[in-house]
C-alpha positions as CSV (number, residue, x, y, z in Angstrom):
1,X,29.8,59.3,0.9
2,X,30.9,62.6,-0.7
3,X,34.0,62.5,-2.8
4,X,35.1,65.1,-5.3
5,X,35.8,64.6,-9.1
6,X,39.6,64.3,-8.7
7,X,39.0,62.1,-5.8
8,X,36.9,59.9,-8.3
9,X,39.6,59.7,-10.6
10,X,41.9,58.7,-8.4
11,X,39.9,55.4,-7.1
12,X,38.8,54.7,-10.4
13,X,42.8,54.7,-11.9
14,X,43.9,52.5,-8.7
15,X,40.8,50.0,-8.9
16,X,41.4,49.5,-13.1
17,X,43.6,46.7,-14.4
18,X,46.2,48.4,-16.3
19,X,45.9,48.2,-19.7
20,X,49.2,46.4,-22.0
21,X,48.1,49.0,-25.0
22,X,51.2,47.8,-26.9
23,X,49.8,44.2,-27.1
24,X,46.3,44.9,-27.9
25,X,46.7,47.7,-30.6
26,X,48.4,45.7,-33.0
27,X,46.0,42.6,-32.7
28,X,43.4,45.2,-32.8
29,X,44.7,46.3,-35.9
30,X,45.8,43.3,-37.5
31,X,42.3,41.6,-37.1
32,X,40.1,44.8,-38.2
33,X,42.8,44.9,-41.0
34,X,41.8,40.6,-41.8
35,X,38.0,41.5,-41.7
36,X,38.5,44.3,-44.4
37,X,41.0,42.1,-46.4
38,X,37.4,39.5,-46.2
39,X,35.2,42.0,-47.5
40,X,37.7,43.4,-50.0
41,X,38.3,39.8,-51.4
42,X,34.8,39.3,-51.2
43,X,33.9,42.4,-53.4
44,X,36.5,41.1,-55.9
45,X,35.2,37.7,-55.9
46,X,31.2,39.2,-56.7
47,X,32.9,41.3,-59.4
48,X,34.6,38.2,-61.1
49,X,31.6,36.2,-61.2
50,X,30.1,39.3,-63.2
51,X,28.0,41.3,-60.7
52,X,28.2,44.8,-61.3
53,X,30.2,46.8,-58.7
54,X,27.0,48.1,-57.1
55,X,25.4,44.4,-56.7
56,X,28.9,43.4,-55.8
57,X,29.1,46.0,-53.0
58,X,25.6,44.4,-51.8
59,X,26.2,41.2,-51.7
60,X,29.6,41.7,-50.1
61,X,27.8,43.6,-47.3
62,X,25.3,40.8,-47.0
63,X,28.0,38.1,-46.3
64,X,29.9,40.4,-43.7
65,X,26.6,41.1,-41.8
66,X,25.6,36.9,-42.1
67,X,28.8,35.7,-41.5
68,X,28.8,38.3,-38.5
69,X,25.7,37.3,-37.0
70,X,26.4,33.2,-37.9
71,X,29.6,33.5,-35.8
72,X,28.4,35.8,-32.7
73,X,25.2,32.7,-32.6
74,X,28.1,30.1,-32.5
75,X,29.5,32.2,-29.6
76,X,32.8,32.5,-31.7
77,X,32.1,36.2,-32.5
78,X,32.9,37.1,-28.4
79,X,36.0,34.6,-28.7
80,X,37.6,36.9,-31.4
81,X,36.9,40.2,-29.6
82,X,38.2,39.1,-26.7
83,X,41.6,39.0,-28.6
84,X,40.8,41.5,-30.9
85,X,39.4,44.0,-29.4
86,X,38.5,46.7,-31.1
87,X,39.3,45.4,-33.8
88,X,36.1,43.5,-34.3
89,X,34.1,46.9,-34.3
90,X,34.7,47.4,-38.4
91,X,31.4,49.2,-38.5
92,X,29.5,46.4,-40.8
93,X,30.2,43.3,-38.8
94,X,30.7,44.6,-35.6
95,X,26.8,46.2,-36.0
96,X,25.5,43.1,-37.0
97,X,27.1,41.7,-33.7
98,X,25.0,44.2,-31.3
99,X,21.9,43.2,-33.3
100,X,22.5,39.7,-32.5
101,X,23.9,39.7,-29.1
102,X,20.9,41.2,-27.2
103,X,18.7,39.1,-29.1
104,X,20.3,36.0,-28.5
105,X,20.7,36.6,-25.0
106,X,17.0,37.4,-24.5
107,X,15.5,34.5,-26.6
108,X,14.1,33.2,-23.6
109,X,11.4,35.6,-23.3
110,X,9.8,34.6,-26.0
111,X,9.8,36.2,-29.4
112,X,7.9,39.8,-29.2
113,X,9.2,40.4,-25.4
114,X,12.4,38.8,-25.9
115,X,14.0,39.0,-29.3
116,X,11.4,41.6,-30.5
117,X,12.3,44.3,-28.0
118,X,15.7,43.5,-26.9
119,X,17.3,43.0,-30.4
120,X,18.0,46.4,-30.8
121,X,18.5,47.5,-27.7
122,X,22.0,48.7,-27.8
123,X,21.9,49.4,-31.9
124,X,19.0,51.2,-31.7
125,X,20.4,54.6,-30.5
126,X,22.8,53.9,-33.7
127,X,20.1,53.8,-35.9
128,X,17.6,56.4,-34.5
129,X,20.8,58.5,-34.9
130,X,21.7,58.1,-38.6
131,X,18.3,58.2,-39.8
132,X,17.5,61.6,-37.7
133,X,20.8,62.4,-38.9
134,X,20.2,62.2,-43.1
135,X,16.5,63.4,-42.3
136,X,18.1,66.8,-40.9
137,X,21.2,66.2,-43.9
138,X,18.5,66.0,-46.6
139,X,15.9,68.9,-45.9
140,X,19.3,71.3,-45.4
141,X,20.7,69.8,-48.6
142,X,17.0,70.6,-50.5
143,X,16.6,74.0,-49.0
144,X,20.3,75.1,-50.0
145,X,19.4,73.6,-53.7
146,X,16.3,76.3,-53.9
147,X,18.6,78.9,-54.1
């Protein structure tokens, strides 16, 4: 079957639940805007007990990716983001959440073909990315310093 690119579109608009954008944007927003409110309480809550803003910053980032990954094993994690949308994808917790996912759902297989290989199956472009990424960032950044 041979259909053109306009064609496509056309199926794929009339075969796609219509989306209610003015219901799911605000919960979208409202829920990213709770998990930052979490981790900016939490930052100010390290800082009181005395850690300096750097530590602070750490263990603030610690506690969003555990209580991430705690929440997507008690399948609650997928409950949220079903509501939330993208609203769950603030970067910290929603990458802990594709760490955890694949490996959960490929426990099965045992721990070097299962969890081993799978965990990082979807972030793994992500980090492959960012580390290619600050390799290129730094040798630009040192050969720009020469001069």
């Amino acid at each position: 079957m041979n259909i053109s690119n306009q064609e496509y579109g056309e199926l794929a608009k009339r075969r796609s639940p219509a989306s209610a954008m003015y219901k799911t944007l605000p919960i979208s927003f409202v829920i990213g805007g709770l998990i930052c409110c979490l981790g900016e309480g939490l930052l100010n809550m390290y800082g009181a007990f005395g850690l300096p803003e750097d530590q602070a910053g750490a263990w603030t980032s610690i506690t969003l990716i555990f209580l991430s990954a705690l929440l997507t094993g008690l399948k609650l994690y997928d409950r949220i983001a079903q509501h939330a949308g993208a609203g769950t994808l603030v970067p910290i917790t929603g990458f802990a959440n594709s760490v955890v996912s694949p490996a959960l759902e490929f426990k099965s297989e045992g721990f070097v073909l299962g969890l081993g290989a799978k965990m990082f199956i979807i972030a793994g472009p992500v980090i492959v990315y960012g580390i290619s990424a600050s390799v290129i960032y730094g040798i630009v950044y040192y050969i720009t310093t020469l001069f």
